[in-house]
C-alpha atoms as one frame of an Amber mdcrd trajectory, in Angstrom:
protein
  17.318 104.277 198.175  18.306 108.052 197.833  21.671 107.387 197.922  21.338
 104.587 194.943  19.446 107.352 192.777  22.115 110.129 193.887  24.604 107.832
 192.236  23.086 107.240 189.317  22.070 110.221 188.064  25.742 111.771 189.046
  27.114 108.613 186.520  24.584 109.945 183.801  26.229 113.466 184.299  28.894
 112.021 183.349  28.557 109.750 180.700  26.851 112.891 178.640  29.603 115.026
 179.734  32.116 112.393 178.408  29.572 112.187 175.024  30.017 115.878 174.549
  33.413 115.900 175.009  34.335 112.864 173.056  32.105 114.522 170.048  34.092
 117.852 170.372  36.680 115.759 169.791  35.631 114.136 166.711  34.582 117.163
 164.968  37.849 118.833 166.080  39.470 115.441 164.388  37.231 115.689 161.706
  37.734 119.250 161.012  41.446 118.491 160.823  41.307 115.181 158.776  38.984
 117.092 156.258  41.677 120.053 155.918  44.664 117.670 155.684  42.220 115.509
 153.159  40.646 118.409 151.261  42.417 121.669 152.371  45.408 123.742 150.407
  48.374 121.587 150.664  46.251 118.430 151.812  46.589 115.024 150.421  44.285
 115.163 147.874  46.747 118.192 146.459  49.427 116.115 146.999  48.352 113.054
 145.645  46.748 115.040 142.274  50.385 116.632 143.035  52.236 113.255 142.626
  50.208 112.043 140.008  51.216 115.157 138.021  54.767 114.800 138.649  54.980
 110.917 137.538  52.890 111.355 134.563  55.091 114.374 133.650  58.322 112.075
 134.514  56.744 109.381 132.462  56.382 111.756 129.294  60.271 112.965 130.300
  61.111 109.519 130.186  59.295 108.316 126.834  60.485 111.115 124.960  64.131
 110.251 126.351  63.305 106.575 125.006  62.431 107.652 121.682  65.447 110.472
 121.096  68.033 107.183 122.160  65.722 104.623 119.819  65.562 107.767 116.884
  69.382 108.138 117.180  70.216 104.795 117.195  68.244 103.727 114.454  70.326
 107.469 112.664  73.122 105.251 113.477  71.521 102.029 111.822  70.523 103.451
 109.033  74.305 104.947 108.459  75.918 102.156 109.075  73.388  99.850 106.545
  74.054 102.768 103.883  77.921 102.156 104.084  79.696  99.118 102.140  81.421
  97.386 104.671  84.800  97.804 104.232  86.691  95.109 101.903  89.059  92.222
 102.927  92.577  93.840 101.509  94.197  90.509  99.177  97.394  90.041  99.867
  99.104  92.058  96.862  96.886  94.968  98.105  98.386  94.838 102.062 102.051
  94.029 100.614 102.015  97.071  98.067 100.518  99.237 101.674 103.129  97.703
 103.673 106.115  97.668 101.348 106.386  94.274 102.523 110.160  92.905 101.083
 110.635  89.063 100.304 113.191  86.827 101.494 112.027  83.925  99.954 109.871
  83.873  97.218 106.530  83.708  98.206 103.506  82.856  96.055 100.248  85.935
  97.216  97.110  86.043  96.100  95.599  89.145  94.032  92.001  90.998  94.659
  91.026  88.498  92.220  92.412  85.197  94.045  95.429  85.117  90.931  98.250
  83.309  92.863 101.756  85.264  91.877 104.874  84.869  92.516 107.253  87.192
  94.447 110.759  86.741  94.156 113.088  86.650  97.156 114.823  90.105  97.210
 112.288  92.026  95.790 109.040  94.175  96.939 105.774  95.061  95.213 106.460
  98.392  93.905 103.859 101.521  95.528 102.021 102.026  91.716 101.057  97.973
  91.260  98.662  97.108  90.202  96.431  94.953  92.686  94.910  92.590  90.008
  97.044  90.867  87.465  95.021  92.054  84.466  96.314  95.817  85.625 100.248
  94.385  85.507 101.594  93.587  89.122 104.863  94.987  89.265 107.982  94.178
  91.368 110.868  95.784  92.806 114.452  95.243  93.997 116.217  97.523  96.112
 118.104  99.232  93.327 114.687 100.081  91.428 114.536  97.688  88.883 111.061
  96.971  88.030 109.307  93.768  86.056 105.846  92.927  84.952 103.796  89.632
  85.973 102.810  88.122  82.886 100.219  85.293  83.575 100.221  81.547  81.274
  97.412  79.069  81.452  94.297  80.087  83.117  93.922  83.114  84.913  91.054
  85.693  86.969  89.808  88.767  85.081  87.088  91.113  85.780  83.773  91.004
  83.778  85.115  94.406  81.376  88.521  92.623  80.441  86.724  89.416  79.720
  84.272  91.388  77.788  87.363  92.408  75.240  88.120  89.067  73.597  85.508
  86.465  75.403  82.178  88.894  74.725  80.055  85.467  74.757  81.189  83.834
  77.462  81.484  85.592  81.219  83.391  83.081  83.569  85.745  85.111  84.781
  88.902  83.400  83.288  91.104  83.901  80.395  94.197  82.231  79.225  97.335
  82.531  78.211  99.155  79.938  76.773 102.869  80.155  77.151 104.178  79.636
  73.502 105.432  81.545  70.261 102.509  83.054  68.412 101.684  84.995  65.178
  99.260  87.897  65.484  96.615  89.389  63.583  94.349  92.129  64.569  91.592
  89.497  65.592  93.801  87.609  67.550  96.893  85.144  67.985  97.565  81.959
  66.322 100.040  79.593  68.890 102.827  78.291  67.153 104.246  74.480  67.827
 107.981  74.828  69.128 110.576  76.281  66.187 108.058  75.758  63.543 108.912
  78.424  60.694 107.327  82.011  61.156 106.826  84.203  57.944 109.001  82.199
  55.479 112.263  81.787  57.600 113.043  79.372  60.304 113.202  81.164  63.808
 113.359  79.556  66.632 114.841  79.057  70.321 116.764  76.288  71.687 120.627
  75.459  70.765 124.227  77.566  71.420 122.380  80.490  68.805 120.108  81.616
  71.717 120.915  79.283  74.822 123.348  79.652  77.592 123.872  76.421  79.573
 124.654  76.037  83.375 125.158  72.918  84.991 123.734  70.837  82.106 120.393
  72.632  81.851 119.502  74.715  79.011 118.491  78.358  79.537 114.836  78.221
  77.358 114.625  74.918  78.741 114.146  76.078  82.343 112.463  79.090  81.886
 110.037  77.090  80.153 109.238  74.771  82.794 109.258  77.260  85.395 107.320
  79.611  83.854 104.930  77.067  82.134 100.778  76.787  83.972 100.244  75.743
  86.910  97.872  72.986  85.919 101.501  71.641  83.868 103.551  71.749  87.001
 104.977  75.471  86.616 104.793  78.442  88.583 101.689  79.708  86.130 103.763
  83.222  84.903 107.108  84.828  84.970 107.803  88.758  84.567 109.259  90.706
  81.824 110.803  94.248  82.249 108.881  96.748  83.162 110.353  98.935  80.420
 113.042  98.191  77.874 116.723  97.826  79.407 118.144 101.539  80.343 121.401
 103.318  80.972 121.971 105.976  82.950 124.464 107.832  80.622 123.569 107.860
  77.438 125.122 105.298  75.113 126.686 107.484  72.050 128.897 104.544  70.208
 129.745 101.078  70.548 132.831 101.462  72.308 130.963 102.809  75.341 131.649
 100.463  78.303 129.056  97.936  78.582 127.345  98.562  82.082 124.020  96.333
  83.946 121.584  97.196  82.756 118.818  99.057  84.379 114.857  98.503  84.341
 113.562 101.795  85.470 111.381 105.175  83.906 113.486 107.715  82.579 116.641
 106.052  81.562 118.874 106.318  77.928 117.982 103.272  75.626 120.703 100.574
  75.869 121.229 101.283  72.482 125.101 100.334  70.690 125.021  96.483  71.886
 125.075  93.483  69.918 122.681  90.851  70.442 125.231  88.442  72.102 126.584
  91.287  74.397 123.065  92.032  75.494 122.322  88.288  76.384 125.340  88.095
  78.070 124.279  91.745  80.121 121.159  90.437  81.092 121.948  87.002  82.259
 124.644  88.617  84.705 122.276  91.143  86.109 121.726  89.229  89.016 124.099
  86.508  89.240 125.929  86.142  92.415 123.631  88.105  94.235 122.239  85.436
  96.990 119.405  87.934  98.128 117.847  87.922  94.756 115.660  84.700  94.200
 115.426  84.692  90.639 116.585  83.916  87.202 117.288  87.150  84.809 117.881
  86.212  81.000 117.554  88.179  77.786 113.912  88.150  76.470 112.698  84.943
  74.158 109.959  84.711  71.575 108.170  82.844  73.823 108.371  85.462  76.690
 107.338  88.440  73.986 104.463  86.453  72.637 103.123  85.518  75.760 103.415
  88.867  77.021 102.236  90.432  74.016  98.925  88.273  73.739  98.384  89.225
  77.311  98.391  93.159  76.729  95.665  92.090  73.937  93.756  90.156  76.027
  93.690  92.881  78.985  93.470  96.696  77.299  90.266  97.916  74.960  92.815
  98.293  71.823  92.800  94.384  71.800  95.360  92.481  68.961  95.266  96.015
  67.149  98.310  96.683  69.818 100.068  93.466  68.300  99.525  94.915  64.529
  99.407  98.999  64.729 102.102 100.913  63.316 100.030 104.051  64.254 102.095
 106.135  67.095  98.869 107.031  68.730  99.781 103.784  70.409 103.529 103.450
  70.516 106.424 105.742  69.799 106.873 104.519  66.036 108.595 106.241  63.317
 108.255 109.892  64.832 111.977 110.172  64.281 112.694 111.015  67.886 113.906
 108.333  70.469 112.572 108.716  73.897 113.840 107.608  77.137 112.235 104.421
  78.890 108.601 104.640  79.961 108.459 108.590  78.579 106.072 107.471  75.448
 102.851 107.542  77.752 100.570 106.256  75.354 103.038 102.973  75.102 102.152
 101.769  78.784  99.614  98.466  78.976  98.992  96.623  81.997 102.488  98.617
  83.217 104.237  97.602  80.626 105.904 100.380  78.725 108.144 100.636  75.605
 106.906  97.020  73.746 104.803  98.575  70.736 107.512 101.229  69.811 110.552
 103.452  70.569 113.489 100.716  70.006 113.636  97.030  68.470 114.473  94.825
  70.995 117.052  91.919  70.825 115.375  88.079  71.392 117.224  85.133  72.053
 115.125  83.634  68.640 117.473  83.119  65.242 116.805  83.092  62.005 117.918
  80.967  58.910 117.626  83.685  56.760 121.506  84.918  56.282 122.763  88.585
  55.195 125.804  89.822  54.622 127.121  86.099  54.976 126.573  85.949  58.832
 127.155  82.716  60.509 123.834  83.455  61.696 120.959  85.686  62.318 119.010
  86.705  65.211 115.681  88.320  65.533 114.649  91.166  67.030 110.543  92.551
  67.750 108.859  95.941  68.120 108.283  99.208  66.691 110.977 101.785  66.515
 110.887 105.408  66.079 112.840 105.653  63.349 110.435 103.505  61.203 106.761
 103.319  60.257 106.604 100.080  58.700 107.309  97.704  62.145 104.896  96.706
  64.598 104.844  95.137  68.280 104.542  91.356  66.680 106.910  92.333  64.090
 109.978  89.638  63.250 113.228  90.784  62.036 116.413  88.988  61.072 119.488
  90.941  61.429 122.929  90.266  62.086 123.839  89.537  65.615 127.201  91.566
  65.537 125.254  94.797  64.840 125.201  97.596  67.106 122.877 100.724  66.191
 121.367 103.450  67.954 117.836 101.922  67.466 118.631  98.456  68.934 117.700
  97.990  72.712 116.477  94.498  74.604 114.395  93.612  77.366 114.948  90.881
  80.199 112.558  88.200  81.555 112.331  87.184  84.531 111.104  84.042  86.375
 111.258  81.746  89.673
């Protein structure tokens, strides 16, 4: 029995001894789980620590947000307050490009006008983009011509606006025909009807060349007629009157081609047959050139003439004016082609004034007992009393220092 108590009380001993000591060790642990809890440095530091650090990286990272949303949206805003830029028309890329024709190739303008470009020739760098503003062309030598539009054609609202003030469509026309002119307008003319008491007209061996059976108005009617009437819906006229280099002092001076270029001597001293015959040959024989060249006819002038009308804020006063604010007319001094500034509409330079021109029309009125008489238009400096739409008969064997010509042109 002693030896059972002895026992027990020595496994009581222990068991409080192992109490004590396991205690001890649970305040030791708890002592050190409360300092790495709650002491300096613990993991309540840490964790306030953290939560410090990924708030302040969430602030870092909001304000990054909104400086790439702000400058974005800079860029937006920029972009929205720019036009986009415009669709070039083709007249506009071939005047950049200096694009040269082979073959002659109908383009359209900035205001969808289809024009034709003649094999051989480029757009020159000072076009106009727009046929209202005169679209000029080129050949290699620097001859230069003027698109004149027939039937209907585009226009911006401010040239409509000159002669069509009611009605805003968009379009004008141009009728190719002979007219008269007045300073409200033009009157179109049927054909060879008689013009201011004489009979002027177009159409037999007085103003026609023929080659291979086809008469010269004939097919530059037909070609150059609308669009909507089978034709080509324009032709082009000189871009100035028809120039020489050297200046032409008599008419024994040798009879050269005849240039279409700024800054050239009047081809003055030339009859009106020698002048048809100079422009018809300018380019024949020359393969690369696509085109027909011909001395101008009443129908070309007065198609060309009611177009400058049409398109410039002067209106059919430019047809009528005698007043060299306009045109160089009667200031006694003759200029060279495309100097009289103030005589340039839609690029076309020299029609209102400086020299009369030879036509291809004729006249029945007879002087000095001429077979027959030919007609020439324009202003000229040495007179006040002609005008753009002005008609005059003279012989066709005369040769003066105020007589000049002008070609047309068409495809």
């Amino acid at each position: 029995m002693k030896e059972k108590s002895r026992k027990t009380n020595e496994e009581r001993g222990i068991t409080l001894i192992a109490l004590v000591i396991t205690i001890v060790i649970l305040i030791i642990l708890a002592t050190v789980s409360i300092n790495v809890v709650f002491g300096e440095g613990g993991l309540i530091d840490r964790a306030q620590e953290g939560k410090s650090l990924t708030d302040q990286a969430q602030t870092d990272e909001q304000e990054e947000l909104t400086g790439a949303e702000e400058y974005i949206n800079g860029i937006l805003v920029g972009i929205g307050n720019q036009n986009p830029p415009e669709e070039k028309s083709e007249v506009a890329e071939a005047i950049e490009n200096g694009t040269k024709y082979t073959d002659t190739t109908p383009i359209k303008d900035d205001l969808e006008n289809t024009v034709y470009i003649p094999g051989g020739f480029h757009l020159a760098k000072d076009s106009g983009t727009k046929v209202e503003e005169g679209i000029v062309i080129e050949d290699d030598s620097g001859n230069q011509f003027v698109w004149i539009p027939t039937g209907e054609y585009n226009v911006t609202e401010e040239v409509e606006k000159i002669t069509e003030p009611d009605e805003q469509d968009g379009k004008l026309t141009n009728e190719l025909s002979r007219r008269t002119f007045t300073e409200s307008g033009s009157t179109i003319v049927s054909g060879d009807s008689v013009i201011e008491s004489y009979y002027y007209g177009e159409g037999d061996s007085r103003s026609c060349t023929i080659v291979d059976g086809v008469n010269s108005i004939d097919a530059f009617l037909s070609r150059a007629k609308p669009v909507s009437e089978g034709g080509k819906g324009g032709f082009y006229i000189g871009r100035y009157e028809a120039g020489t280099e050297a200046e032409r002092t008599s008419k024994d001076d040798p009879l050269t081609t005849p240039l279409v270029q700024a800054n050239k001597y009047p081809y003055v001293y030339v009859t009106r047959d020698q002048a048809k015959q100079k422009a018809e040959a300018m380019y024949s024989g020359n393969e690369e050139i696509k085109a027909t060249a011909q001395l101008i006819s009443s129908y070309a002038w007065d198609t060309a003439l009611n177009f400058i009308s049409q398109t410039n804020v002067e209106g059919y006063t430019l047809a009528i004016t005698t007043k060299n604010t306009y045109g160089n007319i009667g200031t006694s001094n003759r200029t060279k082609t495309g100097e009289y500034l103030a005589d340039c509409y839609s690029n076309i330079y020299d029609l209102l004034g400086n020299c009369f021109e030879w036509t291809t029309e004729y006249s029945s009125y007879s002087l000095n007992n001429a077979a027959y008489s030919c007609a020439y238009r324009g202003g000229r400096y040495s007179d006040t009393d002609y005008y753009s739409a002005h008609r005059r008969s003279s012989p066709g064997g005369g040769s003066i220092s105020s007589d000049s010509f002008r070609l047309q042109l068409y495809v």
